[in-house]
N, C-alpha and C positions, 0 to 999 in steps of 0.2 A: 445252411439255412438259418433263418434268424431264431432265435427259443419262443416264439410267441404261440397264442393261442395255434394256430397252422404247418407248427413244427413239426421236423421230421420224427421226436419224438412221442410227440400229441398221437400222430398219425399211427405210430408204430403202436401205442396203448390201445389205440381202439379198436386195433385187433382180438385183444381179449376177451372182448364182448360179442366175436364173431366166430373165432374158429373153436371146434372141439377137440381139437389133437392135444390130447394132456401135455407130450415133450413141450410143444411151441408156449403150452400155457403157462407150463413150467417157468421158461427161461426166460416170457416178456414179465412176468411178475416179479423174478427177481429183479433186471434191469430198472423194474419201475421202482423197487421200495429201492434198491442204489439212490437211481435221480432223484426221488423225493426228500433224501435224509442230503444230497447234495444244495437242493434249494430250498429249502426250511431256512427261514429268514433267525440266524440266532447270534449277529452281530455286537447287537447291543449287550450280550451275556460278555461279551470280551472287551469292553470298554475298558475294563477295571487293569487292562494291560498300560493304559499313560498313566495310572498312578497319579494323579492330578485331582485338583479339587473343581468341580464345576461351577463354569461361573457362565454368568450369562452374555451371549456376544455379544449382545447391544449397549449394554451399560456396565456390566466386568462387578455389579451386582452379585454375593453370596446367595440373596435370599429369593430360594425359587422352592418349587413343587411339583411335583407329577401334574401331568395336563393330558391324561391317556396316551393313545399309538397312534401313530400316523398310519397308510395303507400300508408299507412296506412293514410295519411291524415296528420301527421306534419309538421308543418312549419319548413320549414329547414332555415338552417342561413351560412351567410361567412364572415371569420373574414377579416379584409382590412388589419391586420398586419401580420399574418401566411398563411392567403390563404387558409385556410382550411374551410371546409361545417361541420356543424353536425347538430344534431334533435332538437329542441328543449326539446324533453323527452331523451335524451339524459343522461346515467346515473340516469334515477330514475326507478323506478320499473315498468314506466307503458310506456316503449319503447316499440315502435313496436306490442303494443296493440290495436286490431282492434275494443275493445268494449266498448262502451262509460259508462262514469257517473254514469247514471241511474242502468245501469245492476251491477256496482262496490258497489252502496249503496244498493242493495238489498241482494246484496250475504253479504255482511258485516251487516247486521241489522238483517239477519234472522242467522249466526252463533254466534251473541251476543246475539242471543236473544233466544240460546240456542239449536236450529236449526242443524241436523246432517248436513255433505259437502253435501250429494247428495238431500236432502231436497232443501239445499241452491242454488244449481244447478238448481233444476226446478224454482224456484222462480224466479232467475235472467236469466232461457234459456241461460244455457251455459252445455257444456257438461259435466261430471264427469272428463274425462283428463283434461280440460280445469279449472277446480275447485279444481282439485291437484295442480295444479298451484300456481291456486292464494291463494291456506292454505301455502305454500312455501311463497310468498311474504309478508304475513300476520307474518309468523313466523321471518323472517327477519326484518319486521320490528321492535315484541317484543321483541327480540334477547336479550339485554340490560335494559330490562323496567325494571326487580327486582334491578338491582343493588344500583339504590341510595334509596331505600326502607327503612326508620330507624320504628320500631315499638316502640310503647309508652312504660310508666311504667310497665302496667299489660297484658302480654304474657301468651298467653296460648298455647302450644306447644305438637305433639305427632306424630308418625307414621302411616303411610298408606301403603296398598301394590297393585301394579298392576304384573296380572303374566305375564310374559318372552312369547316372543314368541314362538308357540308349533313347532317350527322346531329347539329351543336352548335350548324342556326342556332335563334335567337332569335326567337319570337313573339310580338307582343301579343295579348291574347288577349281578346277582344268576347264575352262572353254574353248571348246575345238570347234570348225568349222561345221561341222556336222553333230554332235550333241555333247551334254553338257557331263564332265566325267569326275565322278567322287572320290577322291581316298583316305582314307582313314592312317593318321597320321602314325607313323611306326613310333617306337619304343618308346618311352616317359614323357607324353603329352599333357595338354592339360584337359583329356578325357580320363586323365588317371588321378585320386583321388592320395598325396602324401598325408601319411600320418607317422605321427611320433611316435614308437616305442621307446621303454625304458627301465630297465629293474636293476635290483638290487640281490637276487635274489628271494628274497622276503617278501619285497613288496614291489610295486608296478605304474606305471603313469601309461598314460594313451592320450594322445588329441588329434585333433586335424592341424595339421599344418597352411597346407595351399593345395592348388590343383599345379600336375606339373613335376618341375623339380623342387625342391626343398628349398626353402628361404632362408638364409641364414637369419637375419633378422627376428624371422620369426619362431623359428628354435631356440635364439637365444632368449626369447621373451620367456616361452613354457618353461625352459631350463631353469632359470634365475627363480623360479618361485617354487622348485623340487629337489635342487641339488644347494647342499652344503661348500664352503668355501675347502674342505678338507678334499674330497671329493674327486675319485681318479675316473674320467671318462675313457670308456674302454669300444672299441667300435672299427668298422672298416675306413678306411681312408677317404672323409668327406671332410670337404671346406666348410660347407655349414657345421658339421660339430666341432671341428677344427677353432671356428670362430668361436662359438660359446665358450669353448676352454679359455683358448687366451680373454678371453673380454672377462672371465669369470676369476682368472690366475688359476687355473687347474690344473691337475697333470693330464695329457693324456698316451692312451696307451694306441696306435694302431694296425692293423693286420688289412693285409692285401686281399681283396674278394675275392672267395672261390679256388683258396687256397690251400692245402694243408694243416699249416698255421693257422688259417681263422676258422677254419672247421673247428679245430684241437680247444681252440680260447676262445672264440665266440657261442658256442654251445647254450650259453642262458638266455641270451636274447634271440637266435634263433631259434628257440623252443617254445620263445614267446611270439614271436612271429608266424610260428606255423599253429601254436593255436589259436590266434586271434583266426588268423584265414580259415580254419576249421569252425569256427563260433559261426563267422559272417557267412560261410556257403551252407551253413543249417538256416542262417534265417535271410538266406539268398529270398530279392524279390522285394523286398522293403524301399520305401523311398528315401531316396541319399541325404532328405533334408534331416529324417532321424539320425544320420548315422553316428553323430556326437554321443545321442542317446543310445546307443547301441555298444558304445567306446566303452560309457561309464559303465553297463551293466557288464561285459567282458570282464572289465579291471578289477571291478566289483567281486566276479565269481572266483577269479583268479587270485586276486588276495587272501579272499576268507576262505577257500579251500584251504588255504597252509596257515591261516590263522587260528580257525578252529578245528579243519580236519574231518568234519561230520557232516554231510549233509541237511542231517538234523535239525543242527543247531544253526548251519547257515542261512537255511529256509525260515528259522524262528528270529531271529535276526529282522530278516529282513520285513517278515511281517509286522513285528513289532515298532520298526523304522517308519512303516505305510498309517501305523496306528498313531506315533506319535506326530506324522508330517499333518502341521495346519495350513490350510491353503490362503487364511485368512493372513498371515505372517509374514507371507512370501511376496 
Protein backbone atom coordinates (compact mmCIF):
# COMPACT_ATOMS: atom_id res chain seq x y z
CA UNK A 1 0.00 0.00 0.00
CA UNK A 2 1.13 3.50 -0.95
CA UNK A 3 3.02 5.58 2.45
CA UNK A 4 0.34 8.17 2.29
CA UNK A 5 -2.03 9.73 4.70
CA UNK A 6 -4.26 6.02 4.47
CA UNK A 7 -1.28 3.79 5.08
CA UNK A 8 -0.89 0.60 6.41
CA UNK A 9 1.17 2.20 8.72
CA UNK A 10 -1.03 5.51 9.63
CA UNK A 11 -3.61 2.65 10.28
CA UNK A 12 -1.52 0.63 12.48
CA UNK A 13 -0.52 4.02 14.79
CA UNK A 14 -3.92 4.81 15.52
CA UNK A 15 -4.13 1.97 17.31
CA UNK A 16 -2.38 3.60 20.09
CA UNK A 17 -4.94 5.81 20.73
CA UNK A 18 -7.34 2.87 21.20
CA UNK A 19 -6.15 -0.20 22.83
CA UNK A 20 -5.08 -0.43 26.54
CA UNK A 21 -2.96 -3.60 26.47
CA UNK A 22 0.63 -2.05 27.71
CA UNK A 23 2.53 -5.16 25.45
CA UNK A 24 0.74 -3.85 22.02
CA UNK A 25 1.50 -0.25 23.26
CA UNK A 26 4.72 -1.10 23.88
CA UNK A 27 5.65 -2.47 20.51
CA UNK A 28 3.45 -0.05 18.06
CA UNK A 29 5.55 3.01 19.76
CA UNK A 30 8.69 1.56 19.18
CA UNK A 31 7.86 0.83 15.43
CA UNK A 32 6.58 4.47 15.25
CA UNK A 33 9.74 6.31 16.68
CA UNK A 34 11.86 3.55 13.96
CA UNK A 35 9.48 4.96 10.90
CA UNK A 36 9.71 8.41 12.18
CA UNK A 37 13.58 8.83 12.45
CA UNK A 38 13.26 6.82 8.95
CA UNK A 39 11.27 9.72 7.17
CA UNK A 40 12.54 12.83 8.86
CA UNK A 41 13.47 14.68 5.83
CA UNK A 42 17.50 15.20 6.58
CA UNK A 43 18.93 15.16 3.03
CA UNK A 44 20.06 18.39 2.56
CA UNK A 45 22.48 17.75 5.87
CA UNK A 46 24.48 15.32 3.26
CA UNK A 47 24.71 17.58 0.27
CA UNK A 48 28.21 18.51 1.49
CA UNK A 49 29.11 14.64 0.19
CA UNK A 50 29.62 16.40 -3.93
CA UNK A 51 32.13 18.52 -2.43
CA UNK A 52 31.14 21.09 -5.03
CA UNK A 53 30.60 24.70 -5.03
CA UNK A 54 27.00 25.79 -5.81
CA UNK A 55 26.02 27.54 -8.34
CA UNK A 56 22.90 28.36 -9.79
CA UNK A 57 21.21 26.27 -12.53
CA UNK A 58 20.01 28.94 -14.56
CA UNK A 59 22.71 31.18 -14.94
CA UNK A 60 25.93 28.91 -13.48
CA UNK A 61 25.95 32.48 -11.14
CA UNK A 62 28.32 32.12 -7.68
CA UNK A 63 26.21 34.81 -6.19
CA UNK A 64 23.08 33.41 -4.37
CA UNK A 65 21.55 33.17 -0.68
CA UNK A 66 19.24 31.34 1.41
CA UNK A 67 15.57 31.87 0.30
CA UNK A 68 14.00 29.40 3.32
CA UNK A 69 12.65 25.51 2.86
CA UNK A 70 10.61 24.26 0.50
CA UNK A 71 7.54 21.68 1.97
CA UNK A 72 9.80 18.79 1.67
CA UNK A 73 12.34 20.50 3.87
CA UNK A 74 15.08 22.05 1.37
CA UNK A 75 16.82 24.77 1.55
CA UNK A 76 15.94 26.74 -1.16
CA UNK A 77 18.23 29.55 -2.69
CA UNK A 78 18.23 32.94 -4.90
CA UNK A 79 20.60 33.83 -7.23
CA UNK A 80 21.29 38.17 -6.89
CA UNK A 81 22.22 37.86 -10.77
CA UNK A 82 19.05 36.13 -12.35
CA UNK A 83 16.67 36.43 -9.67
CA UNK A 84 15.54 33.20 -9.76
CA UNK A 85 14.80 30.53 -6.30
CA UNK A 86 15.77 26.74 -6.79
CA UNK A 87 16.25 23.71 -4.25
CA UNK A 88 19.09 22.82 -3.30
CA UNK A 89 18.43 19.07 -4.50
CA UNK A 90 17.71 20.62 -7.34
CA UNK A 91 18.58 18.23 -10.47
CA UNK A 92 19.87 15.31 -8.43
CA UNK A 93 17.91 12.29 -7.96
CA UNK A 94 16.84 12.87 -4.45
CA UNK A 95 14.44 16.34 -5.19
CA UNK A 96 11.49 16.54 -3.58
CA UNK A 97 12.36 13.36 -1.46
CA UNK A 98 10.49 13.26 1.67
CA UNK A 99 12.78 10.36 3.07
CA UNK A 100 15.80 10.84 4.89
CA UNK A 101 19.41 9.12 4.76
CA UNK A 102 18.84 6.40 6.98
CA UNK A 103 15.90 4.86 5.05
CA UNK A 104 18.13 5.53 1.56
CA UNK A 105 21.13 3.23 3.06
CA UNK A 106 19.00 0.64 4.16
CA UNK A 107 17.19 -0.07 1.05
CA UNK A 108 20.68 0.19 -0.84
CA UNK A 109 22.67 -2.40 1.69
CA UNK A 110 19.93 -4.92 1.66
CA UNK A 111 19.61 -4.90 -2.39
CA UNK A 112 23.46 -5.31 -2.60
CA UNK A 113 23.39 -7.59 -0.31
CA UNK A 114 21.34 -9.49 -2.52
CA UNK A 115 17.98 -8.71 -0.95
CA UNK A 116 14.72 -8.73 -3.42
CA UNK A 117 12.85 -4.83 -3.85
CA UNK A 118 10.08 -5.74 -1.69
CA UNK A 119 12.44 -7.42 1.02
CA UNK A 120 14.27 -4.03 0.75
CA UNK A 121 11.09 -2.07 1.14
CA UNK A 122 10.35 -3.54 4.61
CA UNK A 123 13.65 -2.95 5.74
CA UNK A 124 13.86 0.58 5.00
CA UNK A 125 9.36 1.14 5.66
CA UNK A 126 8.79 2.48 2.38
CA UNK A 127 6.19 1.17 0.28
CA UNK A 128 6.71 -1.16 -2.81
CA UNK A 129 5.60 2.00 -5.29
CA UNK A 130 7.78 3.88 -3.56
CA UNK A 131 10.88 1.18 -3.92
CA UNK A 132 10.07 1.09 -7.74
CA UNK A 133 11.18 4.21 -7.68
CA UNK A 134 14.03 4.32 -6.09
CA UNK A 135 15.37 0.68 -8.28
CA UNK A 136 14.61 3.53 -11.28
CA UNK A 137 17.11 6.02 -9.61
CA UNK A 138 19.53 3.09 -8.73
CA UNK A 139 19.38 2.25 -12.45
CA UNK A 140 20.22 5.67 -13.69
CA UNK A 141 22.71 5.95 -11.73
CA UNK A 142 24.44 2.57 -13.17
CA UNK A 143 23.38 3.59 -16.66
CA UNK A 144 27.12 4.11 -17.75
CA UNK A 145 29.08 1.97 -15.04
CA UNK A 146 30.21 -0.99 -17.86
CA UNK A 147 31.42 1.15 -20.17
CA UNK A 148 35.03 2.10 -19.17
CA UNK A 149 35.31 -1.57 -18.02
CA UNK A 150 38.69 -3.04 -19.79
CA UNK A 151 39.14 -6.79 -18.70
CA UNK A 152 42.65 -8.53 -18.24
CA UNK A 153 44.69 -10.99 -20.34
CA UNK A 154 42.85 -14.14 -19.46
CA UNK A 155 38.88 -13.81 -20.35
CA UNK A 156 36.61 -16.27 -19.85
CA UNK A 157 33.45 -15.66 -21.93
CA UNK A 158 29.84 -17.50 -22.72
CA UNK A 159 26.10 -17.13 -22.85
CA UNK A 160 23.06 -16.97 -20.60
CA UNK A 161 19.61 -16.89 -21.11
CA UNK A 162 16.66 -15.10 -19.41
CA UNK A 163 13.00 -15.80 -20.90
CA UNK A 164 10.90 -12.91 -22.63
CA UNK A 165 8.04 -11.81 -21.02
CA UNK A 166 4.83 -14.47 -21.07
CA UNK A 167 2.74 -11.75 -22.71
CA UNK A 168 5.64 -11.46 -25.95
CA UNK A 169 6.05 -15.29 -25.95
CA UNK A 170 6.09 -16.72 -29.32
CA UNK A 171 3.88 -19.41 -30.94
CA UNK A 172 3.75 -21.65 -33.69
CA UNK A 173 0.73 -21.87 -34.71
CA UNK A 174 -0.97 -25.60 -36.24
CA UNK A 175 -4.44 -24.98 -37.86
CA UNK A 176 -6.38 -28.11 -37.93
CA UNK A 177 -9.61 -28.75 -39.16
CA UNK A 178 -11.14 -28.72 -36.00
CA UNK A 179 -9.28 -26.12 -33.75
CA UNK A 180 -6.53 -23.93 -33.67
CA UNK A 181 -3.32 -25.56 -31.79
CA UNK A 182 -0.30 -23.64 -29.99
CA UNK A 183 3.25 -24.67 -29.23
CA UNK A 184 5.74 -23.24 -27.66
CA UNK A 185 8.79 -23.46 -29.57
CA UNK A 186 11.52 -26.03 -27.84
CA UNK A 187 15.01 -25.15 -26.89
CA UNK A 188 16.91 -21.74 -27.74
CA UNK A 189 14.08 -19.53 -29.28
CA UNK A 190 13.65 -16.31 -29.67
CA UNK A 191 11.29 -16.37 -26.35
CA UNK A 192 14.79 -16.64 -24.75
CA UNK A 193 16.48 -13.63 -23.80
CA UNK A 194 20.91 -14.11 -24.97
CA UNK A 195 23.15 -12.37 -22.86
CA UNK A 196 26.90 -11.85 -22.78
CA UNK A 197 28.87 -12.83 -19.88
CA UNK A 198 32.47 -12.14 -19.27
CA UNK A 199 35.24 -11.87 -16.60
CA UNK A 200 38.50 -11.81 -15.83
CA UNK A 201 38.37 -12.79 -12.61
CA UNK A 202 38.68 -9.42 -11.02
CA UNK A 203 36.27 -7.91 -13.03
CA UNK A 204 32.90 -8.46 -15.22
CA UNK A 205 30.95 -7.22 -18.24
CA UNK A 206 27.10 -8.17 -18.94
CA UNK A 207 24.71 -7.09 -21.85
CA UNK A 208 22.06 -8.19 -23.96
CA UNK A 209 22.97 -9.65 -27.04
CA UNK A 210 19.70 -10.72 -29.25
CA UNK A 211 16.69 -12.77 -28.43
CA UNK A 212 17.50 -16.36 -29.78
CA UNK A 213 20.76 -17.72 -30.52
CA UNK A 214 23.92 -15.38 -30.28
CA UNK A 215 24.92 -13.17 -33.09
CA UNK A 216 28.25 -13.26 -33.76
CA UNK A 217 28.20 -9.67 -35.05
CA UNK A 218 26.96 -8.62 -32.18
CA UNK A 219 29.40 -10.10 -29.75
CA UNK A 220 31.85 -9.05 -31.58
CA UNK A 221 30.68 -5.35 -31.29
CA UNK A 222 30.42 -5.64 -26.89
CA UNK A 223 33.77 -7.57 -27.21
CA UNK A 224 36.09 -4.95 -29.15
CA UNK A 225 35.26 -2.21 -26.47
CA UNK A 226 36.21 -4.79 -23.28
CA UNK A 227 38.89 -6.93 -24.45
CA UNK A 228 42.64 -6.00 -24.96
CA UNK A 229 44.44 -7.05 -28.18
CA UNK A 230 46.74 -9.27 -25.58
CA UNK A 231 43.73 -11.06 -24.55
CA UNK A 232 43.18 -15.06 -24.34
CA UNK A 233 39.39 -15.90 -24.98
CA UNK A 234 38.75 -18.85 -23.03
CA UNK A 235 34.91 -20.47 -23.35
CA UNK A 236 32.87 -23.69 -24.72
CA UNK A 237 33.03 -24.22 -28.53
CA UNK A 238 30.84 -21.29 -30.05
CA UNK A 239 31.28 -19.61 -33.55
CA UNK A 240 30.26 -16.44 -32.29
CA UNK A 241 33.27 -16.16 -29.86
CA UNK A 242 35.15 -18.01 -32.29
CA UNK A 243 34.39 -15.01 -34.61
CA UNK A 244 35.48 -12.25 -32.15
CA UNK A 245 38.90 -13.98 -31.60
CA UNK A 246 39.90 -14.14 -35.05
CA UNK A 247 38.30 -10.75 -36.14
CA UNK A 248 40.09 -9.49 -32.91
CA UNK A 249 43.68 -11.63 -33.65
CA UNK A 250 43.17 -13.36 -30.13
CA UNK A 251 44.13 -16.45 -28.87
CA UNK A 252 41.61 -18.64 -28.10
CA UNK A 253 41.24 -21.44 -25.74
CA UNK A 254 38.12 -24.18 -26.09
CA UNK A 255 36.46 -26.83 -23.97
CA UNK A 256 33.60 -29.11 -25.07
CA UNK A 257 30.06 -28.53 -23.13
CA UNK A 258 29.32 -30.53 -20.38
CA UNK A 259 32.40 -32.04 -20.04
CA UNK A 260 34.92 -32.94 -17.51
CA UNK A 261 37.38 -30.61 -19.12
CA UNK A 262 35.06 -27.63 -19.01
CA UNK A 263 33.87 -28.23 -15.76
CA UNK A 264 37.82 -28.40 -14.43
CA UNK A 265 38.66 -24.87 -16.64
CA UNK A 266 35.45 -23.19 -17.13
CA UNK A 267 34.75 -22.79 -13.41
CA UNK A 268 34.85 -18.60 -13.32
CA UNK A 269 32.43 -18.01 -15.72
CA UNK A 270 30.14 -20.61 -14.72
CA UNK A 271 30.05 -19.13 -11.31
CA UNK A 272 29.32 -16.11 -12.92
CA UNK A 273 26.63 -17.50 -14.71
CA UNK A 274 24.92 -19.27 -11.89
CA UNK A 275 25.03 -16.01 -9.89
CA UNK A 276 23.63 -13.80 -12.35
CA UNK A 277 20.60 -16.41 -12.60
CA UNK A 278 20.48 -16.31 -8.78
CA UNK A 279 20.32 -12.13 -8.83
CA UNK A 280 17.48 -12.40 -11.69
CA UNK A 281 15.11 -15.17 -9.82
CA UNK A 282 15.35 -12.75 -6.55
CA UNK A 283 13.96 -10.02 -8.59
CA UNK A 284 11.94 -12.55 -10.79
CA UNK A 285 8.73 -10.55 -12.14
CA UNK A 286 10.29 -7.35 -13.45
CA UNK A 287 9.70 -6.23 -16.91
CA UNK A 288 12.35 -7.45 -19.57
CA UNK A 289 12.47 -3.77 -20.90
CA UNK A 290 14.54 -3.04 -17.49
CA UNK A 291 16.61 -5.98 -17.84
CA UNK A 292 19.71 -4.05 -19.16
CA UNK A 293 19.06 -2.11 -16.07
CA UNK A 294 19.28 -5.03 -13.91
CA UNK A 295 22.75 -6.35 -16.07
CA UNK A 296 24.30 -3.12 -14.85
CA UNK A 297 23.24 -3.40 -11.11
CA UNK A 298 24.44 -7.32 -11.02
CA UNK A 299 28.02 -6.39 -12.57
CA UNK A 300 27.91 -3.52 -10.30
CA UNK A 301 27.50 -5.77 -7.09
CA UNK A 302 29.76 -8.37 -8.38
CA UNK A 303 32.68 -6.15 -8.99
CA UNK A 304 32.76 -4.06 -5.89
CA UNK A 305 32.22 -6.95 -3.67
CA UNK A 306 36.06 -8.06 -4.72
CA UNK A 307 36.87 -4.44 -5.08
CA UNK A 308 36.31 -3.30 -1.77
CA UNK A 309 35.22 -6.48 0.03
CA UNK A 310 32.68 -4.66 2.66
CA UNK A 311 29.43 -4.23 2.27
CA UNK A 312 29.84 -0.98 3.93
CA UNK A 313 31.70 0.51 1.90
CA UNK A 314 29.89 -0.80 -1.26
CA UNK A 315 26.60 0.74 -0.06
CA UNK A 316 28.59 4.03 0.56
CA UNK A 317 29.88 4.02 -2.85
CA UNK A 318 27.21 3.79 -4.29
CA UNK A 319 25.19 6.41 -2.50
CA UNK A 320 27.67 8.83 -2.97
CA UNK A 321 27.48 8.02 -7.03
CA UNK A 322 23.30 8.76 -6.60
CA UNK A 323 24.65 12.05 -4.86
CA UNK A 324 26.96 13.27 -7.34
CA UNK A 325 24.65 11.82 -10.53
CA UNK A 326 23.09 15.33 -12.34
CA UNK A 327 20.15 14.63 -14.19
CA UNK A 328 20.65 17.98 -15.85
CA UNK A 329 24.06 16.62 -17.60
CA UNK A 330 22.80 13.63 -18.91
Amino acid sequence: MRQTKNSSYTKMFSVLNETEDFFEVDILSRIQEDYLKYHENNLVDYMRLLNKELLCPNCKSIEIIKYGKNKSGSIRYKCKSCGKTFSSLKDTLFFSSKINLKAWFAFLECILSGSSTLEACIVAKISPVTGVEWMKKIFKTLNHYQENIILGKKVYIDETYVHEDSSKIYFLDDIGKIKKVKKQPRGISRNKICILLATDEDKSIGYIVCHGRPQRKRIYNICKDHLIKQSTVIGDIDNSITYTAEKMDLKRIMYKSNTYEAYENLEPIDQLCARFKFFIDKHRGFKKKFLADYINLFIFIDNEKKIEKDLYKTTLKLLKMMFEYNKSSK
